[in-house]
Structures are given as C-alpha cells and as structure tokens.
C-alpha positions in Angstrom: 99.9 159.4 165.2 100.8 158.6 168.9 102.8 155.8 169.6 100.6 153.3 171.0 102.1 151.8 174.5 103.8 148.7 174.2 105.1 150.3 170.6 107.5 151.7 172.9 111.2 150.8 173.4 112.7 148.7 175.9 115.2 150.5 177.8 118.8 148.4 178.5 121.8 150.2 180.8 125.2 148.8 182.4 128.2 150.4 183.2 129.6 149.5 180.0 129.4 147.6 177.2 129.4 144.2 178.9 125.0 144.5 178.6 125.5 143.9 175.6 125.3 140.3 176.5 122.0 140.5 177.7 121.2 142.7 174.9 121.7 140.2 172.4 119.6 137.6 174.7 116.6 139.8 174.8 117.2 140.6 171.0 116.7 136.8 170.4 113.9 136.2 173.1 112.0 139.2 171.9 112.2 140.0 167.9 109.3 142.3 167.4 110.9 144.8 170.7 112.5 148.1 170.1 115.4 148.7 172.4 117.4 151.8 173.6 120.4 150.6 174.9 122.4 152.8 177.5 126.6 152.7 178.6 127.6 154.4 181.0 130.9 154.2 180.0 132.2 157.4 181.1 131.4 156.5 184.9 132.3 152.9 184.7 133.6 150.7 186.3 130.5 150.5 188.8 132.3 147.5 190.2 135.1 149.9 191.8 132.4 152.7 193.1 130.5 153.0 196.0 127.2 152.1 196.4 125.8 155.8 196.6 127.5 156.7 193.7 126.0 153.7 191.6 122.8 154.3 192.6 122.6 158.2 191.7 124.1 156.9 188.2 121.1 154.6 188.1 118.2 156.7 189.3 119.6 159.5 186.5 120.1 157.1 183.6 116.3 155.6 184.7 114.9 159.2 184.2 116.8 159.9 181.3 115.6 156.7 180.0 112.0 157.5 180.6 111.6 161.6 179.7 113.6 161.6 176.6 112.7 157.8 175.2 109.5 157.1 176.7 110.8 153.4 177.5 107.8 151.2 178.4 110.0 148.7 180.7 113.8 149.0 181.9 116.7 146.2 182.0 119.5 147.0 184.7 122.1 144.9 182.9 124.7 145.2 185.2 125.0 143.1 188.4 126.3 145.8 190.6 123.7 148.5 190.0 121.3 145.4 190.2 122.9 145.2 194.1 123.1 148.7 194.9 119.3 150.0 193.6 117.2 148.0 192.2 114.6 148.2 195.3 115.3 152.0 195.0 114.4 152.4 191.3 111.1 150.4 191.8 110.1 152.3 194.5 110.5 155.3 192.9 108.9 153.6 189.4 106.3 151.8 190.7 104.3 151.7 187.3 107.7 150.8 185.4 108.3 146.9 184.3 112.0 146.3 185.9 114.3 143.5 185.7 118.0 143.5 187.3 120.2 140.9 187.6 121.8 139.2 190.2 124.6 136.3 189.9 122.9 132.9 188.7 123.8 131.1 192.2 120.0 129.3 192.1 120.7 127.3 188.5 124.8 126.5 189.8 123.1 125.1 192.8 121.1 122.8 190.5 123.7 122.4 187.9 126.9 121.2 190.0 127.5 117.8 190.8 130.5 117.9 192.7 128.7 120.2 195.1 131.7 123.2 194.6 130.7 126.4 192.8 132.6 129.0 191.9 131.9 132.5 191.6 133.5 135.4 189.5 132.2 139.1 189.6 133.2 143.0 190.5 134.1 143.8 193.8 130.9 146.1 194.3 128.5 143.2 193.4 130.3 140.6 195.2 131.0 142.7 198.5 127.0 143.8 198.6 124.6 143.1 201.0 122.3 141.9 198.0 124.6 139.3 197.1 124.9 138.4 201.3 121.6 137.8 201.6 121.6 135.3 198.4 125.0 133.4 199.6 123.1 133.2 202.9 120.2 132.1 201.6 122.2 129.3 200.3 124.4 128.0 203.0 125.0 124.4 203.6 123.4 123.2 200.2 127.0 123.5 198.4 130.4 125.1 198.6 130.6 128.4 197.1 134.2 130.0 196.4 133.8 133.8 195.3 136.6 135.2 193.6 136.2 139.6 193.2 137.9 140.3 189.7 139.0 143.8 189.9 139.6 145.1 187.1 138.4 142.3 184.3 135.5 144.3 183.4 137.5 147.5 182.5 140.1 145.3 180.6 137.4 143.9 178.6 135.9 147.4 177.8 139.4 148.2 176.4 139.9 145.3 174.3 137.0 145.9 172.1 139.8 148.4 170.5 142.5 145.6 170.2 143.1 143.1 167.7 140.9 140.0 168.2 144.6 137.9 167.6 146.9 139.3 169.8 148.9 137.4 171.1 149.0 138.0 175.0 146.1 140.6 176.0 145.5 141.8 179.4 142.3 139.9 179.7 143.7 136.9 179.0 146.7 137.8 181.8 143.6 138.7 184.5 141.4 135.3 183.4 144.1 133.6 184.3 145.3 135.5 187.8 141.6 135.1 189.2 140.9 131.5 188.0 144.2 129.7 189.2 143.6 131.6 192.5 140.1 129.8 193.0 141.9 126.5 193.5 140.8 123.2 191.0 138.4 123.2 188.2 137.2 120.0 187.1 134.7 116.6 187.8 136.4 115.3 190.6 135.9 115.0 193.9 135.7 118.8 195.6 136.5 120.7 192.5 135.0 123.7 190.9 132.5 122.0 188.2 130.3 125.0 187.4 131.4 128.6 187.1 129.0 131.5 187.6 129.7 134.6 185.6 128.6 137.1 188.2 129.1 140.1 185.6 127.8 140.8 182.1 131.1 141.4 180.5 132.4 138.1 181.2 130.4 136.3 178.9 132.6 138.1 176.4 135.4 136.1 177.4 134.2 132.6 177.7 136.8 131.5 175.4 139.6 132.8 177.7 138.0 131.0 180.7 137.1 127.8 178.9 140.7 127.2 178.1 141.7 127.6 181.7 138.9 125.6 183.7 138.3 123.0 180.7 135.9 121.7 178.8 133.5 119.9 181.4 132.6 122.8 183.7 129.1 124.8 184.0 129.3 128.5 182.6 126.1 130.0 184.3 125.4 133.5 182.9 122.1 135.6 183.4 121.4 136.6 179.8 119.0 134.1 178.5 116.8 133.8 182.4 116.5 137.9 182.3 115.0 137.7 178.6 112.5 135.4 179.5 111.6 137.2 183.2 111.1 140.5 180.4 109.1 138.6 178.3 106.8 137.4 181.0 106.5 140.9 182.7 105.6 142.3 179.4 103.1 139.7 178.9 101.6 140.0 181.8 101.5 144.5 181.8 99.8 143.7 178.3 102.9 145.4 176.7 104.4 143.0 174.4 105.0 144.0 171.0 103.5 140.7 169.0 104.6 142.7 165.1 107.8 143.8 163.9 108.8 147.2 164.4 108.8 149.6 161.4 109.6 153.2 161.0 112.0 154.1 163.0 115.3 152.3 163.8 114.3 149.1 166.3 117.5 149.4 168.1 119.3 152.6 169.3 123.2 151.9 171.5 124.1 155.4 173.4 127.5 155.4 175.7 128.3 158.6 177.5 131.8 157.6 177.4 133.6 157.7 173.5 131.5 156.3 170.8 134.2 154.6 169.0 134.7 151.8 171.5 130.5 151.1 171.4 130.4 150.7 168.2 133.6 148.9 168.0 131.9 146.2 170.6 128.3 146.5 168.5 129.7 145.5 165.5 132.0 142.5 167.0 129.5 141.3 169.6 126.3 141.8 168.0 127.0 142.5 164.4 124.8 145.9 164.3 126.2 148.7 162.1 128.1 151.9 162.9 124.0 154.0 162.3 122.8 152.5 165.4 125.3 154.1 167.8 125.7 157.7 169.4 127.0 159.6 172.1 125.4 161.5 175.4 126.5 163.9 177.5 127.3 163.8 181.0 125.9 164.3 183.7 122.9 165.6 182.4 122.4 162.5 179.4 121.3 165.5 177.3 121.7 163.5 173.1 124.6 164.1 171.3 124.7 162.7 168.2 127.5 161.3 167.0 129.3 162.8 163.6 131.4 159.9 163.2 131.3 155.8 164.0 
C-alpha cells in the first residue's frame, strides 16, 4: 500500500549534531511525525565555510532528502545554511514546506529589560548578509553586542565522545573566552540581560554559559518557535500526521561523518537507541548502513 502524503517523514539537517536541539523540540511539538534526521558531519563546521560551499551542501542534502526519503517538509537546522540558502532551496522547492532558522533577535528585543542583548553564533551566520539585514532591521530599538564563536560548535561536536565529568573541557575553556569578552552580564544598568544562542549546538551547553552570565539572564534559542512555524505549515499544506506512526521506525539519525559520535550525542541528548542511527556516504549521500553503534 502507498504511503499516503502527510504519512511521510519530516526531513531535519545541520552541519552537525547541534539540530539535534531542534530535533527534540519538534519531537515534543509534533508526536505522531516521522523524522529523518541528516548530519553533515563530515563537511562541518558550516560556520568556517564559505557561503557557496554551504549552499551546494544544502541544495545536495535537500535532494538527497527528497529522492531517497520522500520527505514531505524540510527543517534547515542550522543558522548558517539558514543564512547562506534558504531563498535558494525554496526557489528551487517551491512545492516543499521549509523552515530555517535565523538567530531569535525579535523575542531578545521583547525579552530584555536593560535594553543590551547579546549575541553568540558561527562566524558564517554572524558575518552574512541575512543576519545584516535583521540587525538592521533592528537598529536603535536596543543595543546588540555580537560575539562570532569560532570554533564552539566543533568543540561541542567532539565532546559528545568525552566524559560528561571532566574536569576542564575545551568547551567550557571557549564559553568562557567568548563570554568575558562581551563585557557585563547581568540586571543592571547597560548590561547584557538576555543572551541569544545564535547556533543550535549551543543549547547543548547552557549549563556552561549559565554559570558564567548567572542566573537572571534571557537564554533565547530557536528550537521551540521553529516547531511551532512546522506545525502551522503542515497544518495549513493539509500534511499533518494527527495518528501515531506504526510500521516502520518513526525516527531515522544519518551523519555522513563517523556514526559513533551521532549516536553518542542521540543517546545523551535525546535518549534514542544505538538502532536509530546510520551512516551515508559522501558526496553522493548514497545509504550506508551502519554494522556497528
């Protein structure tokens, strides 16, 4: 028997396993979806790429997505291929549901109350002319201080493979570089009350970064606002699944870089067994089954 349209999976990439966040968002906004889950781990970080170079990962992992899942709707979790193609990838998918992300300047502007934001994210995201046009956009309603964390995202990637108690971690050694260089954190006069998490793998270490800027500052993250924007497309194309998914497995992770590190981060993050994980080859994303977790 066919499968019937909105039966179909949702498709999720990012250049790691940071969209996992948003992953586990979506999972919790939307219980009866399927999802196929894409890293592109062997190509990461986007954040230190060019823009052309993101953008033909994106288009390829798009098709991929479609021809070999049949995805009925597509989640760019990752900020920087959000930046470099999102207008591409609808224009070339016109008929495709797409959501991207883009740092959550919009709900910081709302949120702060000293009028000082600050922003963390990858060079490439924070550098675009995407994220230009939004700072612009914004000018003169609050302070913004945007602080590029190269190489945070790779760290985190790596630590998935490190003990969860050790006692000084790289992570923890660039958390702290990047957030004492932004200047004062805090509900005083001029200081940084709400932090936005300009890039999916950050939300991974929000215990890092609450123990530097304290307990009273804003963490705005994109997670929970890009489930419910999925939701509502899906509503809206008639495509949302309204009965739990049987059959086949509801929620398939793939990484074209090594498979042990996914379903390290799978299991630690969002508690899914070793089963649901597998690699791909690159460049041509043709399956490759993993024979070992």
């Amino acid at each position: 028997m066919a499968q019937q349209r909105h039966e179909r999976p949702i498709g999720v990439f990012d250049s790691g396993v940071g969209g996992l966040s948003v992953l586990r968002a979506l999972r919790a906004e939307l219980p009866h979806e399927r999802f196929v889950y894409l890293a592109d781990s062997a190509h990461a970080p986007y954040g230190e790429r060019g823009d052309a170079y993101v953008a033909a990962r994106t288009h390829a992992i798009t098709r991929y997505l479609r021809e070999r899942h049949h995805i009925k709707a597509l989640v760019v979790a990752c900020n920087t291929a959000t930046a470099a193609a999102i207008h591409e990838v609808r224009g070339s998918h016109p008929d495709l549901p797409l959501v991207g992300l883009e740092p959550a300047l919009k709900p910081a502007l709302a949120a702060t109350r000293t009028g000082h934001v600050g922003v963390i994210g990858t060079r490439g995201t924070l550098t675009s002319a995407k994220f230009a046009r939004l700072l612009a956009s914004l000018d003169g309603h609050v302070r913004f201080t945007v602080q590029p964390c190269d190489g945070l995202a790779h760290a985190i990637e790596r630590s998935v493979a490190q003990p969860v108690d050790a006692k000084e971690t790289e992570t923890e050694a660039l958390c702290e570089r990047y957030i004492h260089a932004m200047g004062a954190f805090g509900t005083g006069p001029g200081q940084i009350d709400t932090l936005v998490l300009g890039c999916t793998h950050y939300v991974f270490v929000e215990p890092e970064l609450r123990a530097l800027v304290g307990p009273d500052v804003y963490f705005m993250e994109t997670g929970e606002p890009v489930a419910r924007q999925t939701r509502r497309l899906l509503e809206g194309a008639g495509l949302l699944n309204t009965s739990p998914p049987d059959g086949a497995m509801p929620i398939r992770l793939l990484t074209t870089g090594p498979v042990q590190m996914l379903t390290a981060a799978a299991q630690r993050w969002l508690e899914l067994p070793a089963g649901c994980c597998a690699s791909v080859s690159a460049p041509n994303l043709e399956v490759k089954l993993a024979s070992s977790a």
